[in-house]
Structure formats: structure tokens, C-alpha cells
N, C-alpha and C positions, 0 to 999 in steps of 0.2 A: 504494500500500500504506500503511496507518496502521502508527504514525504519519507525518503529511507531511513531507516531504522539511524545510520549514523549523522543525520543531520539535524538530529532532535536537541531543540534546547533547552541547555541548563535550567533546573529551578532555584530559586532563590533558599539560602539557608535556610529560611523561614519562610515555607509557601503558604500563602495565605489567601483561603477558598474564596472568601470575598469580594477581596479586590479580584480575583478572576473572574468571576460572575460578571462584576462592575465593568473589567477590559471587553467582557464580551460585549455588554450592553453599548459600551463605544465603537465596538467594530460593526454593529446592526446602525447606529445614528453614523456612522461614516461615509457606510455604504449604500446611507438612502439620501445622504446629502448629495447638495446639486453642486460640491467643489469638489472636481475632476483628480486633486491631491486629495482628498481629504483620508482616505483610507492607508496614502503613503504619511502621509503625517503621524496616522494613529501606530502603522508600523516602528517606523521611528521615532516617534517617542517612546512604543514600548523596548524597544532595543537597547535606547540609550539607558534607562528603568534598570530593565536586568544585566546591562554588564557595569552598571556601577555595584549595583547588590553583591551579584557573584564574583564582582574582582578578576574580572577574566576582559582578555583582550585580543577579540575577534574583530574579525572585517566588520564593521558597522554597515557599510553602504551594502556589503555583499548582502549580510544578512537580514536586511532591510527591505533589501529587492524580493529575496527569497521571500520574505512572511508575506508582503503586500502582495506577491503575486500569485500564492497559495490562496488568502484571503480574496484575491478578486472572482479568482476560477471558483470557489465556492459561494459567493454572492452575486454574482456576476449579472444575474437577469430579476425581474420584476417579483416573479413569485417567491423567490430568495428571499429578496429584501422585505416582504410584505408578510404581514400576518404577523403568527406564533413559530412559524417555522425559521423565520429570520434568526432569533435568539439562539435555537437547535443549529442550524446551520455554524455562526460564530461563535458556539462553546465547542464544536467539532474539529475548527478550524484552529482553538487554540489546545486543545487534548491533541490533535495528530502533531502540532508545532511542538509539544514537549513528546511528541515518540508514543503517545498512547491510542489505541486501536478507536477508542470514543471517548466522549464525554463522561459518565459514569463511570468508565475505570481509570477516568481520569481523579474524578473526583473521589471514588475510595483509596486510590492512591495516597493524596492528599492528608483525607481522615487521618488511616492506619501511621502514614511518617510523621504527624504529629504525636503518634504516643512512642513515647522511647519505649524502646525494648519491643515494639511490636516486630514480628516479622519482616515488614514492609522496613521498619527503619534498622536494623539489624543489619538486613542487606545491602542496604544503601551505604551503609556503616563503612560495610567490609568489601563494598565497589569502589569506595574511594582511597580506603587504606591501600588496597593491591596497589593503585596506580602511583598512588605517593610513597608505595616502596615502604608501608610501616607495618612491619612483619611482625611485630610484638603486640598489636593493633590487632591484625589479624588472627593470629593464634590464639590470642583474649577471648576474642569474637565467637571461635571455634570454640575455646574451651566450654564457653558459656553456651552457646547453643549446638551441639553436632549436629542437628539438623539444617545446620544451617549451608553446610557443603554441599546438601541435594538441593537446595532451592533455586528459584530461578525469577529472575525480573519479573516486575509485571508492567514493563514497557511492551512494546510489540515482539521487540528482537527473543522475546523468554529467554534471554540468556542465562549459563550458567555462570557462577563467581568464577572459577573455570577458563571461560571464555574469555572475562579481562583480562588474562594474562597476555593475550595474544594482543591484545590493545587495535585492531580492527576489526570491524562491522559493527559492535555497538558504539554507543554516542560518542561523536567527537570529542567532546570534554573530559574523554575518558580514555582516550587513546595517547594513552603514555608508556614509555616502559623506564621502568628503574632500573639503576644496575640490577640489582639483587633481586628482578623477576623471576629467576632459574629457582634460588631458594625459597619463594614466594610460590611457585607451580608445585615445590615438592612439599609443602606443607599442607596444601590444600588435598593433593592426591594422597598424603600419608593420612589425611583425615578422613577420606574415604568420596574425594570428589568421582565422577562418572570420566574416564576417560575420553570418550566416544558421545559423549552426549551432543545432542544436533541443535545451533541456536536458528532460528529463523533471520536467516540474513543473506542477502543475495541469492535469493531464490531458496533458502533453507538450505537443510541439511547439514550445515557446515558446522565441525570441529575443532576445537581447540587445535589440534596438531597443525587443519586446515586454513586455519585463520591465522595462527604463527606462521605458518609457511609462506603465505602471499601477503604479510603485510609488511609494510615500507618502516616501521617504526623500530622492531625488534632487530633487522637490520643495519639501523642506524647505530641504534646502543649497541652493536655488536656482540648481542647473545641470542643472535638467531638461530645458530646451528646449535649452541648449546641447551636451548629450551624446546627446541625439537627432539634432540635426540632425549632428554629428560621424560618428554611425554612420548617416544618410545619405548623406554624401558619399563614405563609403567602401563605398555600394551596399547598404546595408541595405533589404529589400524591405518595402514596405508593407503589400500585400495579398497576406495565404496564410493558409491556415485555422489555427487556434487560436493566432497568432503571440504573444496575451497570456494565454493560455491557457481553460480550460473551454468550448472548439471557438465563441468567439466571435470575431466583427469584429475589429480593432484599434481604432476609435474606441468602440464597443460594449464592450470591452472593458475601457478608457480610463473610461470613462462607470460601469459598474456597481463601480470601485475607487474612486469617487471623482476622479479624474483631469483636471477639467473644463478645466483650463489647456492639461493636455497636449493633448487634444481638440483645444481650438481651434488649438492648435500645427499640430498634423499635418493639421489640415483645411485649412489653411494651404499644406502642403506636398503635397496632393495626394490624403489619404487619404480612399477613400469614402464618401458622408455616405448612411444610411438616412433612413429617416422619424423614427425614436427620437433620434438623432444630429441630423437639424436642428432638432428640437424644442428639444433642450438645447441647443444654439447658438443657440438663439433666430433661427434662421431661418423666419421666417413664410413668406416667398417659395417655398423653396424644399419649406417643408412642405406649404403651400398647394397645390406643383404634382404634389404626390404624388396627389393627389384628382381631377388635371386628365388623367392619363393616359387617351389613347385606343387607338382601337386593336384592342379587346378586352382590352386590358392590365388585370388586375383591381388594384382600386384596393385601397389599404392594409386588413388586416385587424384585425380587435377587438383582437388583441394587442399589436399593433404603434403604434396609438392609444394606447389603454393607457399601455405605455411611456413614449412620448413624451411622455404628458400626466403620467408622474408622474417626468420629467427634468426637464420644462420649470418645475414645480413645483417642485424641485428648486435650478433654477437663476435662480428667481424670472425667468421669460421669460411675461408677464403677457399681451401679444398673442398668442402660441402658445397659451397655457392656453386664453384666451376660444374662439378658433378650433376648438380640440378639443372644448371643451363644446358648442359651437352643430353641431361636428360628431356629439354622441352620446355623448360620453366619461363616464358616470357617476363624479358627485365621490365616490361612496363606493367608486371602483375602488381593489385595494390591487394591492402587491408581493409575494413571494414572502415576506416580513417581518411581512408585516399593514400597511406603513406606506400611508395616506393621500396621495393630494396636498397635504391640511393639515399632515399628520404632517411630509413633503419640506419644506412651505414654510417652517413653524419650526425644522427643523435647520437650514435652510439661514441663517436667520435674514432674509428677506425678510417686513419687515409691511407694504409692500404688496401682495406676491402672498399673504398671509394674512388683511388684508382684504377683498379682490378673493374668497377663496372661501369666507367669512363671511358677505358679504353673497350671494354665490349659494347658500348655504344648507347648505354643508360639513358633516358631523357631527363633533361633537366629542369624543365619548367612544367611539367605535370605538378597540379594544384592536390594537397589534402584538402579533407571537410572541411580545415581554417581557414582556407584560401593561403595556404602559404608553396611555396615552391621548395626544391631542396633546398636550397640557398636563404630562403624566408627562416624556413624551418630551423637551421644550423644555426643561424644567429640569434631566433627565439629561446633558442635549445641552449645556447649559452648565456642568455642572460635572466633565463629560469634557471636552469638546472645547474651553471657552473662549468668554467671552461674545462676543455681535457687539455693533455699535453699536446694532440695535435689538431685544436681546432683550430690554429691559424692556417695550417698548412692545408685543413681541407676546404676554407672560404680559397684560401689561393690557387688550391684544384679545382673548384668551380667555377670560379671566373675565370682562370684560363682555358675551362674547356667551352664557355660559352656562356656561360650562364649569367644573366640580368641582376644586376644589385640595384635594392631597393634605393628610390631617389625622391626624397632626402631617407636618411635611414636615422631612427631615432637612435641614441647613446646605448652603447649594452655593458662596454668596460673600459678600463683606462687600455689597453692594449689592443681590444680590438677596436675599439673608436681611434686609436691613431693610425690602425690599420685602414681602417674608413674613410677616415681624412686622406691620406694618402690618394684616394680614389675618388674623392672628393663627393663623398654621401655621406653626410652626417650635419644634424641638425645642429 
């Protein structure tokens, strides 16, 4: 249900039923006013409201846009706004903005965290110790209630305590990892958490192991592979359908969030490799023998090339590329994004696997969904994500193979803006 389970906002220390009822009764008079802002106003003011409360400092305007435009698509026509169903309509609108399925389990919510020691506040408890890393907090929490390791949210995502270890797919505000997450997961399963249990997020089914495995954060802290292999030993399964969620693989999985360490981690550990998968591990061998099956066995299909060829791309795996090309792989095949194999090779910042499809004769100005070119792209891609060692040298393989630089091109870094100037595009 939109919005996603991880975009649900924060509640204030202190939620207070009241004034929610009140917020709503303002988002029904906003919405039947005849000032065309009037319902972005009521967004933004409640925005700015809860992140002084909650001490948190999120995009304001992002999240602004978001509420008001959730709130318009739910009041949006006459019958909305009018009557008794108006009220129904914006208490829904702000129960799904904090993550909850309705109105009413938004408001037992509410009740139940107001009495300490209820189950509801117990949890809450011991969701926000995991992420702030206060293991002594938590083990308190256990001591005092063991049941408190089977329970589960009663936001949408039902996650388990469990599941915060992996710090993605439930709520943003929550997706943190401590160093000492690894000891944090073995506490919980020495208390008798469910290894396997499935939270509702990204299409369900998804697993602690599975949510560790594809998210961006446990990476960072760099106790990716150790909090994986941790909820292996405590029998975490590998292969079950949509374990990292949107009813894909786990290495597949792993692979389209970005995840390529973790990949090779668990491929390590047993998890099974497709043809897309050994591509981006750069296994020739094993790609190779995807082609060699007999049998009757039908050999790998157009999309599944594809893939492979624009992982391998991806993870600049230069002998897999060639392989796929000589096997059929058209270099102007895109992703569901519009992105190129060239488009892969420059994020990834690989200027060999981007003169390797330069000289096979790559196109260079095929647009992504962004509307960006490879060359767009490269330089977004640097001044999001961080330059590599060799992103100068693959802007300066792009423009000499042809390819168009934006004119004027806004500022991305002190070195490649002097690169820029150089070429005389930059604002």
C-alpha cells in the first residue's frame, strides 16, 4: 500500500490523539478551500511541527511535496471533500503518512504507547535501542518481557525486532546500523528471535538475512558480511522466494540494490548463482557453461543475456562482456532505467570496461528514464555518489569518442569543474 512501509513518518515523543484528530480536521478545511496552496501550507506547516519535536533533520521540501501530494490524490474530487467522509478520508491520509494500514490502528497505536510497559511501547522501546546501538537497553527489555522477541510492529511492514537489525525496508528513521549491530542480532536470536520470519516489505516475504543482504547501510558500517554470516549460523535460509524482496533471487536480489560485495559474500557461502549472477561475479567459466547445457536443457534466454551483460558492465567484468557480445548481446540493450552497458560502465567508474565498449562501437547519447546521456549520467554519478579514481579519464573517453557535454554544465567538484572549464561548460 503507498505510501511504502519505509517512508513513514516519525511520531513525536509524545503522540498526542488530539491534536491528530485536530490536523485532520485542517486537512478537510484545506482541501475545500478555494486557495490553490492551501493544503501545501497545511503540509508544511505540519512538517516543520514534527521535525522540531522529533529533533530529526530530513529534507523538508522533499517531504512536504510527498505529504501534500498523498493528501491531494486522497481529497482530490468533490465527494472527498464533502460530507462525513471528508474527515474518514484525512485521518487515513495521516494513519498511512505514519506507516499504518488505517485510521483505527492508527489510533490504538496511539492509546496502547501511551501506557508504558504496554506491549505496543515495549516495542517501540526496543526499535529504537537496536538502532542507537544500546545493547544493555535491549537485553533489559528482553529480560523483562521474553515475549517480547516474537512480537512484531503494528505499523504495516509487521516487522520483527529482528528485522531492525538489517536497518532496510522498515521506516526510514530507523534505518541505522551501529557498530555493534553483529552483537545486537546475537542477542536477540540467543533470546529466541524467529530467524526466517517474513516482514511485509517490498512485496513481503522478506528476511532479516534478506534485508541485511540488499541494504546500503550495513555496508557502509562495514558489518555487512559479518551480520550475514551471524544470521547464518543461527540457520538463516538462503534460498526461498522473494527473501530480499520484489519475488526475486537473493543474489538477484543482492545484485539489482547495488549489493555486489554482499553477492560475492553469499556466493561464497552457498547461495545460487544464475547466469545474471555469474556474469557480475565475473565468472566466465561458469557463464560460459550456461551455453554448454545439454540435454534438451534450453540454453539461456534474450533476457537473461541481457542482464548479465548489463551487470557485468556494471561491475566492469571485461571477459564476460566480450563473451556476451560475441554471444548476441546488442550494446545498445538497456535496463528497465534506459541505462546502457556504457551508461553501467561509467557509474561504475570502470575506463576500461568503457573503452572496451567504445571501441566496439557503444552509442553514446542514448537517453535513460532521467533524460541523461552517458556522459549526463557520469557526471551526475559523480557529484551524487563520489568521484572514482578514474572518473576523469572516462569524461575524457567520452568526449573524445564523440560524445556532447552539457552546455552550461552546473558545478559537480573542484577537479572536475576545472576539468569543465577547461572545455568551457560550467556555470
Amino acid at each position: 500500500m503507498f505510501p511504502n512501509p519505509q517512508d513513514a513518518l516519525p511520531l513525536p515523543p509524545r503522540p498526542n490523539l488530539e491534536r491528530y484528530r485536530k490536523l485532520a480536521k485542517e486537512l478537510v478545511k484545506a482541501a475545500r478551500s478555494s486557495d490553490a496552496t492551501a493544503i501545501h501550507h497545511w503540509a508544511a506547516q505540519w512538517m516543520r511541527s514534527l521535525t522540531r519535536v522529533t529533533q530529526s533533520t530530513p529534507e523538508i521540501d522533499r517531504r512536504t511535496n510527498h505529504v501534500e501530494g498523498f493528501a491531494r490524490r486522497q481529497l482530490s474530487d468533490r465527494e472527498s471533500t464533502g460530507g462525513k467522509g471528508a474527515l474518514t478520508r484525512a485521518q487515513f491520509v495521516i494513519a498511512r503518512l505514519h506507516g499504518f494500514e488505517s485510521w483505527p490502528k492508527f489510533v490504538k497505536h496511539l492509546e496502547e504507547f501511551q501506557r508504558e510497559n504496554s506491549p505496543v511501547f515495549r516495542f517501540e522501546m526496543a526499535a529504537d535501542a537496536i538502532v542507537a546501538g544500546e545493547l544493555p537497553t535491549l537485553r533489559r527489555l528482553l529480560q523483562e518481557d521474553p515475549t517480547l522477541v516474537h512480537a512484531t510492529s503494528t505499523r504495516e511492514h509487521g516487522a520483527s525486532l529482528l528485522h531492525y537489525v538489517a536497518a532496510n525496508g522498515v521506516e526510514d528513521f530507523r534505518q541505522e546500523t551501529p557498530p555493534n549491530i553483529v552483537e545486537i542480532a546475537e542477542a536477540l536470536l540467543a533470546a529466541g528471535a524467529e530467524v526466517d520470519a517474513a516482514a511485509h516489505v517490498y512485496g513481503g516475504g522478506c528476511t532479516a538475512l534478506g534485508l541485511a543482504a540488499t541494504g546500503i547501510h550495513p555496508e557502509r558500517a562495514g558489518v555487512q558480511n559479518a551480520l550475514l554470516d551471524k544470521l547464518l549460523e543461527h540457520g538463516a535460509v538462503l534460498e526461498q522466494p522473494s527473501i530480499g524482496g520484489n519475488r526475486l533471487p537473493l543474489l538477484m536480489a543482492c545484485l539489482s540494490n547495488g549489493r555486489l560485495k554482499a553477492a560475492e559474500h553469499l556466493a561464497g557461502r552457498g547461495a545460487r548463482l544464475n547466469l545474471p549472477v555469474a556474469a557480475a561475479l565475473g565468472r566466465l567459466d561458469l557463464t560460459r557453461s550456461f551455453f554448454q547445457a545439454g540435454g534438451g536443457t534450453p540454453g539461456p534466454t534474450a533476457e537473461e543475456m541481457t542482464v548479465g551483460f548489463l551487470f557485468a558492465c556494471a561491475g566492469g567484468r571485461n571477459r564476460v562482456i566480450e563473451f556476451l557480445l560475441e554471444r548476441g548481446v546488442p550494446l545498445t540493450a538497456q535496463d528497465s532505467s534506459g541505462q546502457t552497458g556504457l551508461h553501467w560502465a561509467a557509474i561504475g567508474g570502470h575506463l576500461d570496461t568503457v573503452k572496451l565498449l567504445l571501441h566496439r562501437g557503444a552509442p553514446l547519447e542514448v537517453m535513460n528514464s532521467y533524460g541523461g546521456t552517458v556522459l549526463g549520467q557520469a557526471l551526475w554519478s559523480v557529484a551524487n555518489d563520489g568521484e572514482k579514481p578514474d572518473s576523469i579519464g572516462i569524461l575524457e573517453a567520452l568526449v573524445d569518442a564523440g560524445a556532447s557535454l552539457p552546455n552550461p554544465c552546473p558545478p559537480v567538484n573542484p577537479r572536475v569543474d576545472a576539468w569543465l572549464s577547461q572545455h568551457g561548460r560550467i556555470t
